[in-house]
C-alpha positions, 0 to 999 in steps of 0.5 A: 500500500506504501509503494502504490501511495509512493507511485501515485504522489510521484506520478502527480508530481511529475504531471503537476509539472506538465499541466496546462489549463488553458494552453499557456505553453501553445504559444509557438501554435497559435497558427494553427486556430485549434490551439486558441481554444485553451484561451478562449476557454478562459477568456469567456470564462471570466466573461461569465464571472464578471457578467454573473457578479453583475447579474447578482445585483439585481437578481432575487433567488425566490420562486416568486422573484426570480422570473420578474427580477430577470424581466427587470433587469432585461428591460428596465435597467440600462443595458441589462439586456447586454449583460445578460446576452454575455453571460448566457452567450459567453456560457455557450461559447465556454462549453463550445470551446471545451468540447472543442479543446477535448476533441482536439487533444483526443484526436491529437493524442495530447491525453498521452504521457504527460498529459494525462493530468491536463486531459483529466482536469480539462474533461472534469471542466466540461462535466461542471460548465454543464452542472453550472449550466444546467443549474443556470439555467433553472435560476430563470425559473421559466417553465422550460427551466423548470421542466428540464430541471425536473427531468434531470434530477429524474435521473438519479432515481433510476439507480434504486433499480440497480439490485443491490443499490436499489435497497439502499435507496441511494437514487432518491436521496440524490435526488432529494438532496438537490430538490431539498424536499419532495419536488422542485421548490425554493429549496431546489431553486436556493440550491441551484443558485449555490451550485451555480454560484460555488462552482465558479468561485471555487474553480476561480480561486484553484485556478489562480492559486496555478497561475501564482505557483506555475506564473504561466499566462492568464490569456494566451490570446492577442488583443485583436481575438479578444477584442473579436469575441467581445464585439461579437457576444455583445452583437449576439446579444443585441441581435438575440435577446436571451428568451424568456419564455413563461413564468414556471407553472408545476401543473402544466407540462410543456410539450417537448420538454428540452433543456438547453442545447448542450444537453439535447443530446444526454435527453434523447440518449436517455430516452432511447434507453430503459430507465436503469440503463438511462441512470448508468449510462451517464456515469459510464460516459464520464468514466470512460472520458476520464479514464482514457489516458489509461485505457490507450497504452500505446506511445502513438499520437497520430489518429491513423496509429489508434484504430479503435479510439479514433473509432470511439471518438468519431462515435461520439462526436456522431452520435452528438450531433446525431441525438441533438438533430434527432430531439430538435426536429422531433422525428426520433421513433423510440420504438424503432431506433435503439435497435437499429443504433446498437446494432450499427455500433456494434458493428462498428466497435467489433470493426475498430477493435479488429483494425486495431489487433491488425494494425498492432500485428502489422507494426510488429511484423515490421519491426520483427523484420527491421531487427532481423534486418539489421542483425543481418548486415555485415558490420564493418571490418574489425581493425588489424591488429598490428603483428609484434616484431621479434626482438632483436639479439644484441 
C-alpha cells in the first residue's frame, strides 16, 4: 500500500509539472486556430464571472422573484439586456470551446504521457460548465427551466433499480438532496443558485492559486481575438435577446420538454434507453472520458496509429450531433431506433477493435523484420591488429 501511495504522489508530481489549463505553453501554435481554444476557454470564462457578479445585483433567488427580477433587469435597467446576452452567450461559447479543446487533444493524442493530468482536469471542466449550466439555467425559473430541471434530477432515481443499490435507496436521496424536499421548490431553486454560484468561485480561486505557483499566462490570446469575441457576444446579444419564455407553472407540462442545447443530446440518449440503463449510462460516459489516458497504452499520437479510439471518438462526436438533430426536429421513433443504433455500433466497435489487433500485428511484423534486418548486415571490418616484431639479439 506504501509503494502504490509512493507511485501515485510521484506520478502527480511529475504531471503537476506538465499541466496546462488553458494552453499557456501553445504559444509557438497559435497558427494553427485549434490551439486558441485553451484561451478562449478562459477568456469567456471570466466573461461569465464578471457578467454573473453583475447579474447578482439585481437578481432575487425566490420562486416568486426570480422570473420578474430577470424581466427587470432585461428591460428596465440600462443595458441589462447586454449583460445578460454575455453571460448566457459567453456560457455557450465556454462549453463550445471545451468540447472543442477535448476533441482536439483526443484526436491529437495530447491525453498521452504527460498529459494525462491536463486531459483529466480539462474533461472534469466540461462535466461542471454543464452542472453550472444546467443549474443556470433553472435560476430563470421559466417553465422550460423548470421542466428540464425536473427531468434531470429524474435521473438519479433510476439507480434504486440497480439490485443491490436499489435497497439502499441511494437514487432518491440524490435526488432529494438537490430538490431539498419532495419536488422542485425554493429549496431546489436556493440550491441551484449555490451550485451555480460555488462552482465558479471555487474553480476561480484553484485556478489562480496555478497561475501564482506555475506564473504561466492568464490569456494566451492577442488583443485583436479578444477584442473579436467581445464585439461579437455583445452583437449576439443585441441581435438575440436571451428568451424568456413563461413564468414556471408545476401543473402544466410543456410539450417537448428540452433543456438547453448542450444537453439535447444526454435527453434523447436517455430516452432511447430503459430507465436503469438511462441512470448508468451517464456515469459510464464520464468514466470512460476520464479514464482514457489509461485505457490507450500505446506511445502513438497520430489518429491513423489508434484504430479503435479514433473509432470511439468519431462515435461520439456522431452520435452528438446525431441525438441533438434527432430531439430538435422531433422525428426520433423510440420504438424503432435503439435497435437499429446498437446494432450499427456494434458493428462498428467489433470493426475498430479488429483494425486495431491488425494494425498492432502489422507494426510488429515490421519491426520483427527491421531487427532481423539489421542483425543481418555485415558490420564493418574489425581493425588489424598490428603483428609484434621479434626482438632483436644484441
Amino acid at each position: 500500500m506504501e509503494a502504490v501511495l509512493a507511485n501515485l504522489k510521484e506520478w502527480l508530481q511529475d504531471r503537476k509539472q506538465h499541466l496546462d489549463l488553458f494552453d499557456e505553453t501553445k504559444t509557438a501554435r497559435q497558427d494553427n486556430p485549434l490551439y486558441i481554444m485553451g484561451g478562449l476557454v478562459w477568456l469567456s470564462w471570466m466573461i461569465v464571472i464578471v457578467s454573473g457578479v453583475i447579474l447578482m445585483l439585481w437578481y432575487i433567488p425566490t420562486t416568486t422573484g426570480a422570473y420578474r427580477s430577470i424581466l427587470h433587469l432585461t428591460n428596465d435597467i440600462p443595458f441589462g439586456w447586454l449583460v445578460r446576452g454575455m453571460h448566457k452567450y459567453a456560457a455557450d461559447m465556454l462549453i463550445i470551446t471545451i468540447t472543442v479543446r477535448i476533441y482536439r487533444m483526443y484526436f491529437a493524442g495530447e491525453y498521452k504521457k504527460p498529459g494525462e493530468l491536463s486531459w483529466m482536469v480539462l474533461f472534469a471542466s466540461l462535466v461542471l460548465a454543464m452542472i453550472s449550466g444546467i443549474t443556470g439555467y433553472g435560476l430563470i425559473w421559466n417553465q422550460r427551466a423548470f421542466w428540464a430541471a425536473k427531468t434531470v434530477l429524474t435521473v438519479p432515481t433510476y439507480y434504486d433499480e440497480i439490485p443491490i443499490i436499489g435497497k439502499l435507496g441511494v437514487g432518491h436521496a440524490i435526488a432529494y438532496i438537490f430538490l431539498g424536499g419532495p419536488a422542485l421548490g425554493q429549496a431546489t431553486l436556493t440550491r441551484f443558485y449555490a451550485i451555480h454560484f460555488g462552482i465558479s468561485v471555487l474553480a476561480a480561486i484553484l485556478a489562480e492559486v496555478f497561475f501564482y505557483r506555475t506564473r504561466r499566462r492568464r490569456v494566451n490570446l492577442s488583443l485583436f481575438t479578444v477584442t473579436v469575441v467581445l464585439v461579437f457576444l455583445a452583437y449576439v446579444s443585441f441581435d438575440q435577446l436571451a428568451a424568456m419564455g413563461r413564468w414556471a407553472n408545476p401543473n402544466r407540462t410543456p410539450l417537448p420538454i428540452l433543456s438547453d442545447w448542450y444537453f439535447l443530446a444526454l435527453y434523447q440518449l436517455v430516452k432511447y434507453m430503459p430507465p436503469l440503463w438511462a441512470g448508468i449510462a451517464p456515469g459510464l460516459l464520464i468514466g470512460y472520458g476520464m479514464l482514457v489516458p489509461f485505457l490507450d497504452r500505446t506511445r502513438e499520437t497520430r489518429p491513423l496509429e489508434r484504430p479503435f479510439f479514433l473509432v470511439i471518438g468519431l462515435l461520439a462526436l456522431l452520435y452528438y450531433i446525431g441525438f441533438t438533430v434527432l430531439i430538435m426536429l422531433n422525428i426520433a421513433v423510440i420504438s424503432r431506433d435503439p435497435p437499429i443504433i446498437l446494432a450499427v455500433t456494434f458493428v462498428l466497435v467489433t470493426l475498430a477493435f479488429m483494425w486495431e489487433i491488425a494494425h498492432r500485428r502489422r507494426k510488429a511484423l515490421q519491426a520483427k523484420a527491421l531487427a532481423a534486418a539489421k542483425s543481418a548486415r555485415p558490420g564493418p571490418p574489425a581493425p588489424a591488429v598490428p603483428t609484434p616484431r621479434p626482438a632483436e639479439v644484441t
